[in-house]
N, C-alpha and C positions, 0 to 999 in steps of 0.2 A: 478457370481464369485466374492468372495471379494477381496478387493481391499488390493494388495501387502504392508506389513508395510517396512519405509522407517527409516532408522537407520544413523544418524550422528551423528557430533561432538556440533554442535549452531544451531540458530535456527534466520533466520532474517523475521523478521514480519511489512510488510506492514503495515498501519494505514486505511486510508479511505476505508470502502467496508469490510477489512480483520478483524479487532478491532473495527470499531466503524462507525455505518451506519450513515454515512450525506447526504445521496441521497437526501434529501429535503433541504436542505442548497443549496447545489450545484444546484440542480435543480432550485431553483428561482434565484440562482444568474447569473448563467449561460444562460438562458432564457430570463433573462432583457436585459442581455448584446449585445447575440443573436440579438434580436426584434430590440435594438439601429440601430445596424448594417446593420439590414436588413435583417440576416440572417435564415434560418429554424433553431428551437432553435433544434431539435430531433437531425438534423445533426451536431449541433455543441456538442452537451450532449454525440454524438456516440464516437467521439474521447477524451473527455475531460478528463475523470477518467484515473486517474493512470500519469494523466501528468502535468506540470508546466503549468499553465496560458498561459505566454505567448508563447509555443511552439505551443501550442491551436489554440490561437490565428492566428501563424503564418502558421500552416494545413488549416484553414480555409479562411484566407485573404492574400495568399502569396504575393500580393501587395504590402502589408504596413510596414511603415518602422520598424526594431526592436526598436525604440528609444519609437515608437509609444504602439507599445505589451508590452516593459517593463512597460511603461507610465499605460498604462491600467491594467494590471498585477499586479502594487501597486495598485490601488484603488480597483480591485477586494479582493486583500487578506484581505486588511483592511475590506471592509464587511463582508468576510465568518468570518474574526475571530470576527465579533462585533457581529454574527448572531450566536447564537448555538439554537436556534430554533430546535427543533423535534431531535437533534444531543442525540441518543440512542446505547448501545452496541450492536454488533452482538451478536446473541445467541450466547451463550459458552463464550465469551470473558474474563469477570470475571473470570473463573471455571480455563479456560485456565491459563490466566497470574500468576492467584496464583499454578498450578499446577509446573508451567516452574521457579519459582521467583527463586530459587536457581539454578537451567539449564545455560548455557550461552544461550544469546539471545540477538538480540537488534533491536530498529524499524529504519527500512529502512523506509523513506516517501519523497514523491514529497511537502511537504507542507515546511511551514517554520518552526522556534523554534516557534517564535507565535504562530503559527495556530493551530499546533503539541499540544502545552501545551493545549491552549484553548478549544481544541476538548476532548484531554484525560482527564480533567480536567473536562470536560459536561457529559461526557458517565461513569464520577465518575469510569477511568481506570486507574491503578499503570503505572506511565511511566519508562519505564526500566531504567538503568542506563546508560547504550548506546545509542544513537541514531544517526541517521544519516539524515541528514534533507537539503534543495536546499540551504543550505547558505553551504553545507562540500564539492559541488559536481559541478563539471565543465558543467556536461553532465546529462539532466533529463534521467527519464526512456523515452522507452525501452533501452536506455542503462544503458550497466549494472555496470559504474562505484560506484553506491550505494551500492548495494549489493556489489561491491569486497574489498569495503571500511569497510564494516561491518564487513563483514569475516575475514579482517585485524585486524580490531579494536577488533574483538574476541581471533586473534590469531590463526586461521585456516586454510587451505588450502580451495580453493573455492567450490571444490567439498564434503568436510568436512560440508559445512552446507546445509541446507535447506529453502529455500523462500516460505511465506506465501503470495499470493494475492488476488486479485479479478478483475485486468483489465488486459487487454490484451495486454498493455505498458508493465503492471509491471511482467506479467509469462515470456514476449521478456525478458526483461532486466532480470531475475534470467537462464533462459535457456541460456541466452547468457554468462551469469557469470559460465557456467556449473555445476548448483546447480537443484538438484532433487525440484519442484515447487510443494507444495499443493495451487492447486486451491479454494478458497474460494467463496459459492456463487452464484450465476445463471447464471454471466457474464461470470465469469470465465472457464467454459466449455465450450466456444466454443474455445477456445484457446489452446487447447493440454497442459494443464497442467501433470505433473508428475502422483500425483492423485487427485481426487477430491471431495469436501465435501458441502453439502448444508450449513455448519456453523459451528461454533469452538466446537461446541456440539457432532459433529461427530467425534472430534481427542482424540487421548490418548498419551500424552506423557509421554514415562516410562525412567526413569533415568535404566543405567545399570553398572553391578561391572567394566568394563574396563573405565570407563568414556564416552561412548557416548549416544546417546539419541536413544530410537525405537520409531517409530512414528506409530501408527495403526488408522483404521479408519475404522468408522461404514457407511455403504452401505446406 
């Protein structure tokens, strides 16, 4: 059965996973860190996407102090951003962003303005004019204060827009915004997203005469 087209007003698009695949950045940085630790890196890499450092951190070593997770938190960022190594778009990503340029849209991300520039900036992707990035936001994903910041910043009511993901952080944090979720992805399905698409390749966004957006997608 294909899958229902979902029609709003904006469009807020996660970064890591959804626009621009760093699964290999993150994986060697995350893994070092890991092994430091002591810990199984797999288990630490299961929670890691879609979240802040050091909330990460703090899932996995609830021990330690946050002084400690922030501590480590900056020196992690500093390497992912000096590392764009293997850092490539998601299919469609390109296709996408120039389809949506005139659309309202803007990236929601757990990264910083660094990391954020540095990554779009590797994966050679237009950075919207909006964004919302861990320096605008009290509270990382799965909460969903990003997304309702976005939706603000757009001008929208929450249920007016739609979230793009790929972790299971960032579908919690847009379901909890009460925003219809395209899942991006492999990850992204197991998490009950709105609908779902193996990559940006599979979406069609169509501007329409009332001003809102239809979103359709290929099976």
């Amino acid at each position: 059965m294909p899958t229902p087209s979902i029609t709003v007003r904006g469009l807020l698009l996660d970064m890591d996973g959804t626009l621009v695949n760093s699964d290999a950045v993150v994986a060697r940085i995350w893994r070092d860190w890991a092994a430091e630790q002591g810990l199984d890196p797999d288990e630490v890499l299961r929670v890691a996407h879609g979240r802040q450092g050091h909330l990460t951190m703090a899932m996995v070593l609830p021990e330690r102090s946050t002084e400690q997770n922030l501590a480590d938190n900056r020196a992690l960022l500093a390497k992912e951003t000096a590392d764009l190594e293997g850092i490539v778009p998601v299919p469609g990503a390109p296709a996408f962003l120039a389809a949506i340029e005139r659309l309202p849209h803007a990236l929601v991300t757990s990264a910083d303005r660094g990391l954020s520039t540095a990554r779009m900036d590797a994966a050679r992707l237009r950075m919207p004019e909006i964004r919302i990035t861990s320096e605008d936001v009290s509270a990382s994903k799965p909460d969903p204060e990003g997304f309702l910041k976005g939706a603000a910043e757009l001008g929208f009511l929450p249920a007016e827009c739609a979230v793009f993901e790929d972790s299971g952080a960032g579908i919690a944090a847009g379901l909890a915004a009460g925003m219809p979720v395209v899942g991006v992805g492999p990850r992204a399905a197991a998490h009950g997203p709105t609908a779902h698409v193996p990559d940006l390749e599979a979406v069609r966004a169509e501007p329409l005469q009332d001003g809102r957006v239809r979103l359709s997608f290929r099976d």
